[in-house]
Structures are given as C-alpha cells and as structure tokens.
N, C-alpha and C positions, 0 to 999 in steps of 0.2 A: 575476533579476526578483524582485520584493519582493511584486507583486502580481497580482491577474487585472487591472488596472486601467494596468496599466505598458507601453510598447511596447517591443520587442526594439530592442539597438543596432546598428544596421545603417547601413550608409553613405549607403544612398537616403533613410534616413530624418534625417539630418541635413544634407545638399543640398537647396537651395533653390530650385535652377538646374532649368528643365528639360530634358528632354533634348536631343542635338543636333537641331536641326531642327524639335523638337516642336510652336512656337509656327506656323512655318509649314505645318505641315498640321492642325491646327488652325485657322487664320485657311481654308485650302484648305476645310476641310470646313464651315466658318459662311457662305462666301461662294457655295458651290456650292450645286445642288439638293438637294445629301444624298443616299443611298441611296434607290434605287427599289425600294417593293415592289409591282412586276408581279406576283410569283407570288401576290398576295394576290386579284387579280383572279380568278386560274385554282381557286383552293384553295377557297377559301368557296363558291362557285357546284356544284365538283363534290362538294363535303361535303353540301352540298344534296340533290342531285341523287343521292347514294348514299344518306341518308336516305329519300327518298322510293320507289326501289326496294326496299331492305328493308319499308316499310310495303303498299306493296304489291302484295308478294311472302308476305304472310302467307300459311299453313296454316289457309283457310276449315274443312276437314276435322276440325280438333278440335274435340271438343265442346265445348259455349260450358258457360259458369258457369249456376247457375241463378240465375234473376232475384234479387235482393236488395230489392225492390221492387214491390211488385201494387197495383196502380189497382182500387179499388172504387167503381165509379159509382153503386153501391146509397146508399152514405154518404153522398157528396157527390162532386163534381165534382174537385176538387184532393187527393183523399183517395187515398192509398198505406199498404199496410200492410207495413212493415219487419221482416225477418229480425233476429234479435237474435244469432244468432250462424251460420254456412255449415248450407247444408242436409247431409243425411247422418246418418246414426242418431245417435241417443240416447249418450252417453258413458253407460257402467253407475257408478251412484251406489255410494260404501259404504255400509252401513247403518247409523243410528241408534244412540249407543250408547242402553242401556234405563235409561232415567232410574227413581230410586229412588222407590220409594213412599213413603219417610217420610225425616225430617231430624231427627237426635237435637240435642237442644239445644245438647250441647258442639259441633256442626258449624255452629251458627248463624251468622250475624254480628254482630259483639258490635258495639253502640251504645253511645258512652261522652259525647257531648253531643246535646244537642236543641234543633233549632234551635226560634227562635219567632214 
C-alpha cells in the first residue's frame, strides 16, 4: 500500500457481483415489514418507570444544603440575597506582604515619551 488513502487488494474488493442470493434477500427485506422492535415498547416504559423509583426512593434524612438564596421582603417583594460562594467558615487568608515605605528613584519607572 503506497498510502492511508489506498484499499487493500483483496478479491471481494474487485467483484462486482454480489453474493449468491444477496439481491433476493434484499428485495425479501424491502418488500417485508422489516424487523419489529417490540422490545422498544417494553424497554422505554420500564427505564421510566425505574427512574421514577430511584427518585422516589430518595434519602429524605440527609441534610439538605443551606439555602443559596433568602427572600427579604423588607427590600422589596422579588428581592433575594445570594451567597457568593457555599456557606461554611471562612478559608484562612495569607497575609499581606508589608508594602515599603519609600521607592528609590533607580526602582522607579522610567518614562521615556509623553504623550499629549
């Protein structure tokens, strides 16, 4: 083979013919009902139907999440105040590094046009 783009030499691939019989079950399968899928009746219905058991069948006993959302009717009537990020302590921040009190000029930054 010369390339990805080249087919193997193979004998079926140079017959034209097809196989014995092939056109008449062929013509059998265009002229019939075709395959029945009955089991499509029974499958969908019970995939359903096992969905709706696991839902529920939920664990009411764990605790729920805390609200993400609180209604304050003090504000206004459509007014919610949103969590910015899951209730639960504080992440401990690093500290600041201590910014210098002075800047020597060679640390400046050098301006070399101005605009105008």
């Amino acid at each position: 083979m010369r390339g990805t783009t080249d087919l193997p030499d193979v004998e079926a691939l140079r017959v034209l013919e097809p196989p014995p019989g092939g056109i008449a079950i062929l013509r059998e399968r265009l002229d019939g009902e075709g395959r029945r899928r009955g089991w499509l009746w029974f499958a969908v219905p019970a995939m359903l139907a096992v969905v709706a058991i696991l839902l529920l069948r939920r664990d009411d006993a764990a605790p729920s999440p805390a609200p993400t959302a609180l209604a304050d009717p003090q504000v206004s009537d459509g007014f919610y105040w949103v969590a910015s990020r899951p209730a639960g302590p504080k992440p401990a921040r690093a500290p600041l590094p201590e910014a210098p009190s002075f800047v020597s000029i060679d640390d400046a930054p050098r301006v070399s046009t101005i605009g105008q």
